[in-house]
PDB file with one MODEL, atoms N, CA, C and O in Angstrom:
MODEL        1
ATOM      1  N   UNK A   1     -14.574   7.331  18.489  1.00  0.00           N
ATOM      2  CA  UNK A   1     -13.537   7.080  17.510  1.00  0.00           C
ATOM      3  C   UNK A   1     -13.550   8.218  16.498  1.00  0.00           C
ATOM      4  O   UNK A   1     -14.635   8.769  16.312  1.00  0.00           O
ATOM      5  N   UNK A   2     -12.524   8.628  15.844  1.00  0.00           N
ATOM      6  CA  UNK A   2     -12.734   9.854  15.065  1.00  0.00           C
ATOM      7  C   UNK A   2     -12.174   9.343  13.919  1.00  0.00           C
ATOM      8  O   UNK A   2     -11.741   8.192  13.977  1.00  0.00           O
ATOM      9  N   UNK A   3     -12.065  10.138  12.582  1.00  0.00           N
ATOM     10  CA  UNK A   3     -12.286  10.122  11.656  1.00  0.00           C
ATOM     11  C   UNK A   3     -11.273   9.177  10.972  1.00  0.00           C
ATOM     12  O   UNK A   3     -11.579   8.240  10.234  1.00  0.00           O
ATOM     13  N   UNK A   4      -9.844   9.606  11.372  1.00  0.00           N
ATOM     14  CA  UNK A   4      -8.678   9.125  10.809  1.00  0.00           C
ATOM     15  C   UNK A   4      -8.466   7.232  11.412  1.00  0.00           C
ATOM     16  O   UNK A   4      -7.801   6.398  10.797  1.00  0.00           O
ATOM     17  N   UNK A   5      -9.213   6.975  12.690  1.00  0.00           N
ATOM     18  CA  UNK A   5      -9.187   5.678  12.972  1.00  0.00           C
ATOM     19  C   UNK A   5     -10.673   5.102  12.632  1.00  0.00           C
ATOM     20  O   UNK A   5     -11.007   4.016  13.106  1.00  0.00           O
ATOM     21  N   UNK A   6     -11.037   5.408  12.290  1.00  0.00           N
ATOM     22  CA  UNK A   6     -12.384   5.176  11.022  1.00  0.00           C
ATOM     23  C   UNK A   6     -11.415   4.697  10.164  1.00  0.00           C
ATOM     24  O   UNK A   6     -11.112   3.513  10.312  1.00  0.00           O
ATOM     25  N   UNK A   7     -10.735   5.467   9.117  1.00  0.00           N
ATOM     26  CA  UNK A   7     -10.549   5.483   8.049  1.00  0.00           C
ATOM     27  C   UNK A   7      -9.375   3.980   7.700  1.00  0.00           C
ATOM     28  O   UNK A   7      -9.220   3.372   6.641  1.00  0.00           O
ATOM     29  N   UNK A   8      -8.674   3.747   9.137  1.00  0.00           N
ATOM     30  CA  UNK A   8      -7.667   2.528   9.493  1.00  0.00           C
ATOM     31  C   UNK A   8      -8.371   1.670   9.308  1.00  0.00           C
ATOM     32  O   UNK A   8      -8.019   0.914   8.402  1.00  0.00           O
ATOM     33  N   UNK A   9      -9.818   1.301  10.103  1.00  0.00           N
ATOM     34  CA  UNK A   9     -10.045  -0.052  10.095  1.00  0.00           C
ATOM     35  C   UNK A   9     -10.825  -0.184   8.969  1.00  0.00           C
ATOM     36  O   UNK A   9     -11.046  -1.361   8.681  1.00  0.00           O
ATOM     37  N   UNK A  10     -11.397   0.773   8.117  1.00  0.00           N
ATOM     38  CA  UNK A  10     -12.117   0.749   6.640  1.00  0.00           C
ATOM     39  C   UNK A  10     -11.152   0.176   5.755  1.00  0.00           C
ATOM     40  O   UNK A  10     -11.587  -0.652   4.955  1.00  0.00           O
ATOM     41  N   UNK A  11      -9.645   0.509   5.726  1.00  0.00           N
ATOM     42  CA  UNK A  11      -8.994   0.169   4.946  1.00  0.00           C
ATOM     43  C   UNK A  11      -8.024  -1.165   4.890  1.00  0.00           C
ATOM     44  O   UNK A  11      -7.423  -1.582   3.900  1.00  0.00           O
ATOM     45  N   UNK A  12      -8.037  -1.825   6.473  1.00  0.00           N
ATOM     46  CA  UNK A  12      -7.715  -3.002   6.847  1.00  0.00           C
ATOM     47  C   UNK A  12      -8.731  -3.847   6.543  1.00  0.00           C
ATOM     48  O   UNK A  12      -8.463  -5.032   6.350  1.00  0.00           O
ATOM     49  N   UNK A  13      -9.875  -3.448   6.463  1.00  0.00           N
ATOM     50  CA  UNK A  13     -10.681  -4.155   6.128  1.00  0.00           C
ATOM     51  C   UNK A  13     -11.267  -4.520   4.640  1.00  0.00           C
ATOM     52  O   UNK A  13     -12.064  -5.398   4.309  1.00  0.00           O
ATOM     53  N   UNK A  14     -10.491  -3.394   3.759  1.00  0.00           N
ATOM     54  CA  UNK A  14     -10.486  -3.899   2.398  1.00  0.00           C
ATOM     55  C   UNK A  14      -9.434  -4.844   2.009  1.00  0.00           C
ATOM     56  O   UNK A  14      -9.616  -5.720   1.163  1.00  0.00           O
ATOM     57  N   UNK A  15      -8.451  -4.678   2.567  1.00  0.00           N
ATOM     58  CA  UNK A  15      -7.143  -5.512   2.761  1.00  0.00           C
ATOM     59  C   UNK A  15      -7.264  -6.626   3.105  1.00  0.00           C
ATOM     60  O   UNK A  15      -6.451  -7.432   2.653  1.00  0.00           O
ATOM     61  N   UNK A  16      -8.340  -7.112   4.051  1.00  0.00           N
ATOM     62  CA  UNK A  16      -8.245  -8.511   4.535  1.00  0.00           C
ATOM     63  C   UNK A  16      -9.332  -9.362   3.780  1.00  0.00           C
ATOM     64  O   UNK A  16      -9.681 -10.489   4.130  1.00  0.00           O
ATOM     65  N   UNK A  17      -9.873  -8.593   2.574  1.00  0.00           N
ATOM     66  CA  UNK A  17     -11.002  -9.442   1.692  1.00  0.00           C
ATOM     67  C   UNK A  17     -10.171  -9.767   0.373  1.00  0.00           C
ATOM     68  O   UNK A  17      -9.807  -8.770  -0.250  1.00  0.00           O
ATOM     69  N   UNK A  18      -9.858 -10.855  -0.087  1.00  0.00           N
ATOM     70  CA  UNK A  18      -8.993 -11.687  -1.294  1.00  0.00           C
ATOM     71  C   UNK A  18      -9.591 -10.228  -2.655  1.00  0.00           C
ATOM     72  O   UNK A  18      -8.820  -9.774  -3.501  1.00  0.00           O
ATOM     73  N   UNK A  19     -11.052  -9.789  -2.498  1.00  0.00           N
ATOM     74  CA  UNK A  19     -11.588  -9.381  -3.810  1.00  0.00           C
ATOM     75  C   UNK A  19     -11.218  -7.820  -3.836  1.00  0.00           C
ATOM     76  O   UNK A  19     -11.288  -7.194  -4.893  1.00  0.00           O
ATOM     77  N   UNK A  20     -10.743  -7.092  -2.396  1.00  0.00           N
ATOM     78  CA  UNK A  20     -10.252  -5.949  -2.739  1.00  0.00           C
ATOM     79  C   UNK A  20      -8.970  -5.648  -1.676  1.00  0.00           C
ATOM     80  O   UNK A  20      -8.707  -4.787  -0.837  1.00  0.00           O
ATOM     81  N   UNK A  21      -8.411  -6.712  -2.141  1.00  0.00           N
ATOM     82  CA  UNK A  21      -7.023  -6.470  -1.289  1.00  0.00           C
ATOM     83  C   UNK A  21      -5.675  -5.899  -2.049  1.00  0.00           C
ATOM     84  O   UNK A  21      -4.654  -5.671  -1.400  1.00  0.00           O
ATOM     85  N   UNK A  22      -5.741  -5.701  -3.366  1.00  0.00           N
ATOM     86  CA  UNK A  22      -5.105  -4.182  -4.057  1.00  0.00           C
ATOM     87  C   UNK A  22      -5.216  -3.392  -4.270  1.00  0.00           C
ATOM     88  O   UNK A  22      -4.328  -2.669  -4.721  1.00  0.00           O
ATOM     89  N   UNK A  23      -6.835  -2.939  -3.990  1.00  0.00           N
ATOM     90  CA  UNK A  23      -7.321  -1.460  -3.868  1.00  0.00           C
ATOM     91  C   UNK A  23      -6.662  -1.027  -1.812  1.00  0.00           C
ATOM     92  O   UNK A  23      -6.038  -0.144  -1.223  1.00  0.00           O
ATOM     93  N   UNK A  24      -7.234  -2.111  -1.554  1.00  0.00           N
ATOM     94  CA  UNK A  24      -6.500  -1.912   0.179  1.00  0.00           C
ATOM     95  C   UNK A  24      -5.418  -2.098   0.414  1.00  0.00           C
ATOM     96  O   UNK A  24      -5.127  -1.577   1.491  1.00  0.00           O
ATOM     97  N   UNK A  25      -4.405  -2.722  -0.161  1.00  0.00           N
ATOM     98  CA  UNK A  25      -2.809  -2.335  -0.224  1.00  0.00           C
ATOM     99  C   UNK A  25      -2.575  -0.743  -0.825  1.00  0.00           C
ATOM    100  O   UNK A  25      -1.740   0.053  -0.396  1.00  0.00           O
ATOM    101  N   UNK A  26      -3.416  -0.541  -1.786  1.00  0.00           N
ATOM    102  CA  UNK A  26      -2.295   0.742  -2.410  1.00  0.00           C
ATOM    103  C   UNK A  26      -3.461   1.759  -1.531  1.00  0.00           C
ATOM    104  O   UNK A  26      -2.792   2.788  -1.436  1.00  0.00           O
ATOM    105  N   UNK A  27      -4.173   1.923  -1.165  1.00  0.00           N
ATOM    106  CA  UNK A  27      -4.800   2.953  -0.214  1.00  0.00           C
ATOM    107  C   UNK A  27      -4.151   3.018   1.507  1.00  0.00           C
ATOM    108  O   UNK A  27      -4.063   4.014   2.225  1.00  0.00           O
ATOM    109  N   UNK A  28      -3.788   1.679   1.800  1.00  0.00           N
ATOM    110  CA  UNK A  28      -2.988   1.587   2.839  1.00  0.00           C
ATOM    111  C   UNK A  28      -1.387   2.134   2.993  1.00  0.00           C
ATOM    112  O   UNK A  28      -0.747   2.601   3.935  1.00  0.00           O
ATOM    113  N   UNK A  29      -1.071   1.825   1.551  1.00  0.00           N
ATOM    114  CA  UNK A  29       0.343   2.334   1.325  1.00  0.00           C
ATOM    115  C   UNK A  29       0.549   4.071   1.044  1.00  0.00           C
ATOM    116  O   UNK A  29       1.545   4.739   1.320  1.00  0.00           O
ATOM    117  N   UNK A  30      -0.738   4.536   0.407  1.00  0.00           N
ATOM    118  CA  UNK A  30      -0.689   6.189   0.020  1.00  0.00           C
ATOM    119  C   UNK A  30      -1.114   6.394   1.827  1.00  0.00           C
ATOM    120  O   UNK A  30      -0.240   7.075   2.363  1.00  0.00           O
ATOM    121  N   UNK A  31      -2.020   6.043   2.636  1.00  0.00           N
ATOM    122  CA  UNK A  31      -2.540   6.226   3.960  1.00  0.00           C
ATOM    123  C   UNK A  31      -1.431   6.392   4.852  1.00  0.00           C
ATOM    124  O   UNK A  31      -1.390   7.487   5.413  1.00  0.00           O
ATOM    125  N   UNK A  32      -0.479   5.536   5.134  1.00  0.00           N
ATOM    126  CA  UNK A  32       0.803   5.690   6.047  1.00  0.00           C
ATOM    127  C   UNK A  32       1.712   5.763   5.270  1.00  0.00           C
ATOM    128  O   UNK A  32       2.754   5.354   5.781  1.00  0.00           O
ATOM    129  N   UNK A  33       1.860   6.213   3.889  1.00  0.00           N
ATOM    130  CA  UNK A  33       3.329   6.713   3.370  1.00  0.00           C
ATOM    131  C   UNK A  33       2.612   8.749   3.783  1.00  0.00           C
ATOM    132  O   UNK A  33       3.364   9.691   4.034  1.00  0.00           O
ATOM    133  N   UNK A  34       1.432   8.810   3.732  1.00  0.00           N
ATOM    134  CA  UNK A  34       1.099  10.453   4.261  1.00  0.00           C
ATOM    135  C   UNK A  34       1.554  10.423   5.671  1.00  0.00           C
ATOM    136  O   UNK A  34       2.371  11.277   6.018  1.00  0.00           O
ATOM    137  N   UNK A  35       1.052   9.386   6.687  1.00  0.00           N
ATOM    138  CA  UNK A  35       1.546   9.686   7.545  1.00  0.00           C
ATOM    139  C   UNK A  35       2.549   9.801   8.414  1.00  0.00           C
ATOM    140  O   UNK A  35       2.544  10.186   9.583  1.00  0.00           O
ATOM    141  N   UNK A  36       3.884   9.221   7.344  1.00  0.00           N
ATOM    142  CA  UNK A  36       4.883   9.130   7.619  1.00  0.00           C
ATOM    143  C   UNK A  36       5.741  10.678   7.213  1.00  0.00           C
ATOM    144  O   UNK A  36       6.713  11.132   7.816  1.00  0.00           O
ATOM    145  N   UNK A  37       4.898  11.407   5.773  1.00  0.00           N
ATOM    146  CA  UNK A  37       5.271  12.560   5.334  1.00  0.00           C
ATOM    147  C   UNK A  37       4.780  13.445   6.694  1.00  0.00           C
ATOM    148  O   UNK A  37       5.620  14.318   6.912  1.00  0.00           O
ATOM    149  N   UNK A  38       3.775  13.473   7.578  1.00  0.00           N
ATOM    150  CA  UNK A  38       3.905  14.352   7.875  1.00  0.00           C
ATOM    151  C   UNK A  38       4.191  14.524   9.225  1.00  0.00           C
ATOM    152  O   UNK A  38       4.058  15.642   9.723  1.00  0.00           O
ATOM    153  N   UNK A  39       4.658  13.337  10.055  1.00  0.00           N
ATOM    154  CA  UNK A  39       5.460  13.171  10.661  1.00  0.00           C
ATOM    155  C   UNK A  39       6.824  13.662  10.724  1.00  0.00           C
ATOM    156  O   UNK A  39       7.280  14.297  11.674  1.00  0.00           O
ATOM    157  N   UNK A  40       7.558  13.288   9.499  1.00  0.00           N
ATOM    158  CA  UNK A  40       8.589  14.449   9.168  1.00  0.00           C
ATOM    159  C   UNK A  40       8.496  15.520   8.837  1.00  0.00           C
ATOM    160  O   UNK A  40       9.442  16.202   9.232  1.00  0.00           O
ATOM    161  N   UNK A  41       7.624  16.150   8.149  1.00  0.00           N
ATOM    162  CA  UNK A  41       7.243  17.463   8.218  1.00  0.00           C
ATOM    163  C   UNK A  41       7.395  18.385   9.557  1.00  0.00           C
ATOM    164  O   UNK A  41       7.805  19.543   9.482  1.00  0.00           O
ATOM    165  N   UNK A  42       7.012  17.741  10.836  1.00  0.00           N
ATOM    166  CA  UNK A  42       6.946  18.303  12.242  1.00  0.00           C
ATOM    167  C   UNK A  42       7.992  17.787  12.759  1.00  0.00           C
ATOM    168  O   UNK A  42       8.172  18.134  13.926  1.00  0.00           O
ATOM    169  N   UNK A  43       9.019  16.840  12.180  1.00  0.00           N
ATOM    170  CA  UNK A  43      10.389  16.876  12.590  1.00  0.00           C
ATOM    171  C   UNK A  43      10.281  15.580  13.920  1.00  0.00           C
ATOM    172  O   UNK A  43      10.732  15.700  15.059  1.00  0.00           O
ATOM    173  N   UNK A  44       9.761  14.724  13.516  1.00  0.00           N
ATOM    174  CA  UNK A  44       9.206  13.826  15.221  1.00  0.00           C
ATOM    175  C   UNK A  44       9.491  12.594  13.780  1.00  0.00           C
ATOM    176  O   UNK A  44       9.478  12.666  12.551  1.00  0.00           O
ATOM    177  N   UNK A  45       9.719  11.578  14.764  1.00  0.00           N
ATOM    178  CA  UNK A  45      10.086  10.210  14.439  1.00  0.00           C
ATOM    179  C   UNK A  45       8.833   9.621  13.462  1.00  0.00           C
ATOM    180  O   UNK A  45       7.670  10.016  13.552  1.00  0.00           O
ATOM    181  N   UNK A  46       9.198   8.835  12.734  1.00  0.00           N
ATOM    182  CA  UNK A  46       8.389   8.847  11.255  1.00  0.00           C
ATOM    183  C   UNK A  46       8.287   6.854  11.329  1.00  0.00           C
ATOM    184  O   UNK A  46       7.718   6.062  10.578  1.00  0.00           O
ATOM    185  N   UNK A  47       9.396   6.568  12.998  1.00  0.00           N
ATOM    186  CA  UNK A  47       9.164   4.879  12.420  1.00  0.00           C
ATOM    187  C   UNK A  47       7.822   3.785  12.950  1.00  0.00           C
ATOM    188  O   UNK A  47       7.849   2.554  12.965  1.00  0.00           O
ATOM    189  N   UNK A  48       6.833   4.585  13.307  1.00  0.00           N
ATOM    190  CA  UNK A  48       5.709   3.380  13.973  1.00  0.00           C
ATOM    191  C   UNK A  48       5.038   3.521  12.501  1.00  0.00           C
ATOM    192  O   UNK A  48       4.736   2.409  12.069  1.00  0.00           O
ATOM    193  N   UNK A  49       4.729   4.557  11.631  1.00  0.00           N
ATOM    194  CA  UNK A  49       4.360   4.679  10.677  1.00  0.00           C
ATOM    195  C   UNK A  49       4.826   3.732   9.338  1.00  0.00           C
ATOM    196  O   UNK A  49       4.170   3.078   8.527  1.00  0.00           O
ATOM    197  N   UNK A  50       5.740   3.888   9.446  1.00  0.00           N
ATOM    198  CA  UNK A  50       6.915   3.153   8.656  1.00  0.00           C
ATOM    199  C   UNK A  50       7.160   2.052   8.859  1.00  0.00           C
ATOM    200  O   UNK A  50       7.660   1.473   7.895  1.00  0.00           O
ATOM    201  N   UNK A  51       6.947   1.185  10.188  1.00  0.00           N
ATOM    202  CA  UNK A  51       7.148  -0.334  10.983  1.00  0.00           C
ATOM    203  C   UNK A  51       5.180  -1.018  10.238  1.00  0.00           C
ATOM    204  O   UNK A  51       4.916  -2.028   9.586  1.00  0.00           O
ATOM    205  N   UNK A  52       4.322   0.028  10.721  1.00  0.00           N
ATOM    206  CA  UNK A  52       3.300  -0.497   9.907  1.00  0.00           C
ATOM    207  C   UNK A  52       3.144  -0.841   8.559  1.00  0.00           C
ATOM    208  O   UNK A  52       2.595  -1.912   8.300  1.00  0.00           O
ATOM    209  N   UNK A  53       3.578  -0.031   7.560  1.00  0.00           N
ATOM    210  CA  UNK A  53       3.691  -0.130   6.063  1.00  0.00           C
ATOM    211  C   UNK A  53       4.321  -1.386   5.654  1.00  0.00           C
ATOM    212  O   UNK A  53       3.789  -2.080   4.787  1.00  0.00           O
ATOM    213  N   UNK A  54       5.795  -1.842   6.412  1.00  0.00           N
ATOM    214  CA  UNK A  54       6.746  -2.984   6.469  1.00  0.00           C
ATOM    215  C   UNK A  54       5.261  -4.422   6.357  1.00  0.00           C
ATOM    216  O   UNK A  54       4.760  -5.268   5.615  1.00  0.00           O
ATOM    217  N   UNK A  55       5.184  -3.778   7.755  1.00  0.00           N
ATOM    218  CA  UNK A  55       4.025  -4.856   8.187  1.00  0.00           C
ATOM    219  C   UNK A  55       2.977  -4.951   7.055  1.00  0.00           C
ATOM    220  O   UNK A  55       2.575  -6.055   7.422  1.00  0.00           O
ATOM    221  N   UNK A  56       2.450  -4.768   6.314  1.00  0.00           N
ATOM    222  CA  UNK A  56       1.492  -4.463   5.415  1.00  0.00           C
ATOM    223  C   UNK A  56       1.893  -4.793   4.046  1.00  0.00           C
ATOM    224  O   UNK A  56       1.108  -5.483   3.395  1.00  0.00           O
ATOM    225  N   UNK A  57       3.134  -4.360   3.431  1.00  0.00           N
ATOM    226  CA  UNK A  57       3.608  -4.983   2.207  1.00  0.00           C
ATOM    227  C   UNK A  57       4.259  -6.391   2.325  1.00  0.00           C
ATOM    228  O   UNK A  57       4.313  -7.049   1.285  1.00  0.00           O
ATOM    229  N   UNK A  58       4.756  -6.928   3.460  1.00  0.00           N
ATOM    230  CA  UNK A  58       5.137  -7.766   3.631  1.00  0.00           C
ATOM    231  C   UNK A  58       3.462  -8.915   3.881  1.00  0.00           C
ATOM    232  O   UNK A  58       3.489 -10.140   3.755  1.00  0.00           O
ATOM    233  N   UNK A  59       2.866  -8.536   4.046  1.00  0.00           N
ATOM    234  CA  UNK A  59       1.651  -9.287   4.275  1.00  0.00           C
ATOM    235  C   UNK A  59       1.023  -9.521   2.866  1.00  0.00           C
ATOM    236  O   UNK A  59       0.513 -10.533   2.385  1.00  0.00           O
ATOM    237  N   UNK A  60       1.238  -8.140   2.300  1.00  0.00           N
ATOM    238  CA  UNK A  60       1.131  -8.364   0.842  1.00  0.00           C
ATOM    239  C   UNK A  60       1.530  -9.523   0.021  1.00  0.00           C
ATOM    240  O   UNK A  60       0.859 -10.362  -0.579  1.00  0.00           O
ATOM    241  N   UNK A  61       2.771  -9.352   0.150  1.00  0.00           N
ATOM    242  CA  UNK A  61       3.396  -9.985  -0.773  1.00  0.00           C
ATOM    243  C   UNK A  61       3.263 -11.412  -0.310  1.00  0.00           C
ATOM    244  O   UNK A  61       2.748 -12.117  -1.178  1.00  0.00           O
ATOM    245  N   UNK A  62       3.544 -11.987   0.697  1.00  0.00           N
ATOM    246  CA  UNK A  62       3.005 -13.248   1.235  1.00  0.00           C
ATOM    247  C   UNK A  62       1.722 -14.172   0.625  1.00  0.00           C
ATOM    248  O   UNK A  62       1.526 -15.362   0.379  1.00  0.00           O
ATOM    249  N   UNK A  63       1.039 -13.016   0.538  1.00  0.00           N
ATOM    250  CA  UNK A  63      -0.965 -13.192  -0.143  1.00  0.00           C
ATOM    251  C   UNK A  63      -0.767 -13.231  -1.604  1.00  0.00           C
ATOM    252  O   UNK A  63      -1.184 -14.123  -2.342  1.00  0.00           O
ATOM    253  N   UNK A  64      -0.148 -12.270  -1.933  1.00  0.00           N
ATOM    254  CA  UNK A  64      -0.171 -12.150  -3.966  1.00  0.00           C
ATOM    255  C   UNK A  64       1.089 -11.480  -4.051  1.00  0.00           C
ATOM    256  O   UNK A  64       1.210 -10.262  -3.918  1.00  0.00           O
ATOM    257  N   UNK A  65       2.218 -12.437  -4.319  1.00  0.00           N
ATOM    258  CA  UNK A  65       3.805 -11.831  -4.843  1.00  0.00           C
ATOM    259  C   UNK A  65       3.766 -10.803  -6.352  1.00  0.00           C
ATOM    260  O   UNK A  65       4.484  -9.903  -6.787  1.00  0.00           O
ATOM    261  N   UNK A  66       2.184 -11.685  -6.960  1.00  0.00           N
ATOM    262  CA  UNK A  66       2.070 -10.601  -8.357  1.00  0.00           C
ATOM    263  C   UNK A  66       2.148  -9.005  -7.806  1.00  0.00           C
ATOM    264  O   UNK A  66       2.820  -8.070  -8.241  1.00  0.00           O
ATOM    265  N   UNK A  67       1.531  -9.041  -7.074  1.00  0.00           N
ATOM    266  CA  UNK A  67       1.030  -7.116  -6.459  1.00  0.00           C
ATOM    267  C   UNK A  67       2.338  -6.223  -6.523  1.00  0.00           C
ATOM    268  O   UNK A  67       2.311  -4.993  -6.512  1.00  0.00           O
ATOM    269  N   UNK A  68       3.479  -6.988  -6.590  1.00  0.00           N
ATOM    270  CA  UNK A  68       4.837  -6.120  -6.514  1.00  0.00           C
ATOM    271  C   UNK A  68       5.509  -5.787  -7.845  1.00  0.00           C
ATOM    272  O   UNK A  68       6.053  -4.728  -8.157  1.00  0.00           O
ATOM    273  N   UNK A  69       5.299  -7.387  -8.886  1.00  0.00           N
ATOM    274  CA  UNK A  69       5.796  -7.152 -10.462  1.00  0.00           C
ATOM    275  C   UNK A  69       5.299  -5.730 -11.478  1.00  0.00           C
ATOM    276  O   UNK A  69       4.462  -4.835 -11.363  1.00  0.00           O
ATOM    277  N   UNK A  70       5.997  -5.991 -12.162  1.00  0.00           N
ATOM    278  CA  UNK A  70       5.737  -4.819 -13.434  1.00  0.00           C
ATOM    279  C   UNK A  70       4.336  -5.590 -14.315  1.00  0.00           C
ATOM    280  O   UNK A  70       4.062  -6.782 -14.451  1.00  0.00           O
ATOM    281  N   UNK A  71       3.665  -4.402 -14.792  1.00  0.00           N
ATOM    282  CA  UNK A  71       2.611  -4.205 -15.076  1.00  0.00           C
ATOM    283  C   UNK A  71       2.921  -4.996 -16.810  1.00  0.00           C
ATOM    284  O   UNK A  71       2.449  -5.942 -17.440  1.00  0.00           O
ATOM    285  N   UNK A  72       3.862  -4.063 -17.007  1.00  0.00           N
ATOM    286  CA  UNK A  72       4.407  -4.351 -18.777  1.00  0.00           C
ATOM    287  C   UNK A  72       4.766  -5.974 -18.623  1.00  0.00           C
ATOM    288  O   UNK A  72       5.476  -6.409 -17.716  1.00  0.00           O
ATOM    289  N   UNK A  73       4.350  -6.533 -19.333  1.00  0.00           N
ATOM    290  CA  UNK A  73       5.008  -7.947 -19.751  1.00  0.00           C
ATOM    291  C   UNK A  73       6.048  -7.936 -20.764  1.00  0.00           C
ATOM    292  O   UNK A  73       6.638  -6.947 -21.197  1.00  0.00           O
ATOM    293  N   UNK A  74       6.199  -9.116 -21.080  1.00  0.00           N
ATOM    294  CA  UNK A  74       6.917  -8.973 -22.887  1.00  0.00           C
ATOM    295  C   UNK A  74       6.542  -8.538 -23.929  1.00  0.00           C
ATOM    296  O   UNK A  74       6.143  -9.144 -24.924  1.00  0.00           O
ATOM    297  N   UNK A  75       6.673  -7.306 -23.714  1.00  0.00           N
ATOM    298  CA  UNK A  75       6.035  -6.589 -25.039  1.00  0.00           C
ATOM    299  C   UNK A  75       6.444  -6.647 -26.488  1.00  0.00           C
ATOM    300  O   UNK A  75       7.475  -6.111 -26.897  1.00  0.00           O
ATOM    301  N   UNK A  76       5.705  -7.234 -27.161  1.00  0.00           N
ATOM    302  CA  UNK A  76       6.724  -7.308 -28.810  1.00  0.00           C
ATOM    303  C   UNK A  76       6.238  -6.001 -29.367  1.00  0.00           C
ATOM    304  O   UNK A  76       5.092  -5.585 -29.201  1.00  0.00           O
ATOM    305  N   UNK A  77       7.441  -5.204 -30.227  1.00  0.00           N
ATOM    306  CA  UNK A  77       7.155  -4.372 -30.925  1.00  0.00           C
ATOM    307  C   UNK A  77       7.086  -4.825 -32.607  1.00  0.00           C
ATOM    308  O   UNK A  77       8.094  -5.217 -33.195  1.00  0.00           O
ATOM    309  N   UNK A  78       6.069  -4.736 -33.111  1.00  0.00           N
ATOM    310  CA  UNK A  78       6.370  -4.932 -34.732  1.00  0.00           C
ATOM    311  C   UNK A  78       6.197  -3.775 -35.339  1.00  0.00           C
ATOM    312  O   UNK A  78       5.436  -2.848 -35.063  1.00  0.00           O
ATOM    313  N   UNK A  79       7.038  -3.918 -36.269  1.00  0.00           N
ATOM    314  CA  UNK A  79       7.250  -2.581 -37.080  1.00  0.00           C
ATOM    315  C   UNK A  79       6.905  -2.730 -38.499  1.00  0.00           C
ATOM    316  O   UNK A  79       7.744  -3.410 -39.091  1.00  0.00           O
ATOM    317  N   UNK A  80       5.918  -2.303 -39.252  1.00  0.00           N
ATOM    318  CA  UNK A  80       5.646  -2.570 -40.499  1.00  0.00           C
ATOM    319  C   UNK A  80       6.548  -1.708 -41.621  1.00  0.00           C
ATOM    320  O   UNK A  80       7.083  -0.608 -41.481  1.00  0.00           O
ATOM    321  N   UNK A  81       6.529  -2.460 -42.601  1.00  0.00           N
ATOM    322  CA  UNK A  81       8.126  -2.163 -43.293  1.00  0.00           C
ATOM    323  C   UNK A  81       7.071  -1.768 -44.979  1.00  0.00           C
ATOM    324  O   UNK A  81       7.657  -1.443 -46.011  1.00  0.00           O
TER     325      UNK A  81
ENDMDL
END
C-alpha cells in the first residue's frame, strides 16, 4: 500500500470516531478537494473525486448538521457612549 492510500484510511478513520470527526471532515475535504485540483490540472475527469467528497459531507451532515453553520452567532455590539 503506498503512501497516499495510507493517508485515505488514516483519515476515514478519524472521520468515523464521534471525538475527531471535524478534524476528519475538514482534512478529508482539503484531501479530495486537492485531488480533484489536480485532476484538472492534467485535464482528466475530476468526478470520482468529487462523487467521494458528496459522499463524505453528506455523511457529515447526517452525523452533526452543526459542522456546516456559521461560526459567528448573534453577536451584540455595544458601544459605549
Amino acid at each position: 500500500m503506498d503512501i497516499l492510500g495510507t493517508t485515505e484510511i488514516l483519515l476515514v478513520v478519524l472521520f468515523l470516531f464521534n471525538r475527531s470527526m471535524k478534524i476528519g471532515f475538514y482534512l478529508l475535504t482539503g484531501y479530495f478537494g486537492g485531488a480533484m485540483a489536480v485532476e484538472m490540472s492534467h485535464g482528466t475527469f475530476f468526478i470520482m473525486p468529487a462523487m467521494i467528497l458528496v459522499v463524505v459531507w453528506v455523511a457529515a451532515y447526517l452525523r452533526d448538521p452543526s459542522i456546516f453553520r456559521s461560526v459567528q452567532k448573534n453577536k451584540t455590539i455595544v458601544f459605549n457612549t
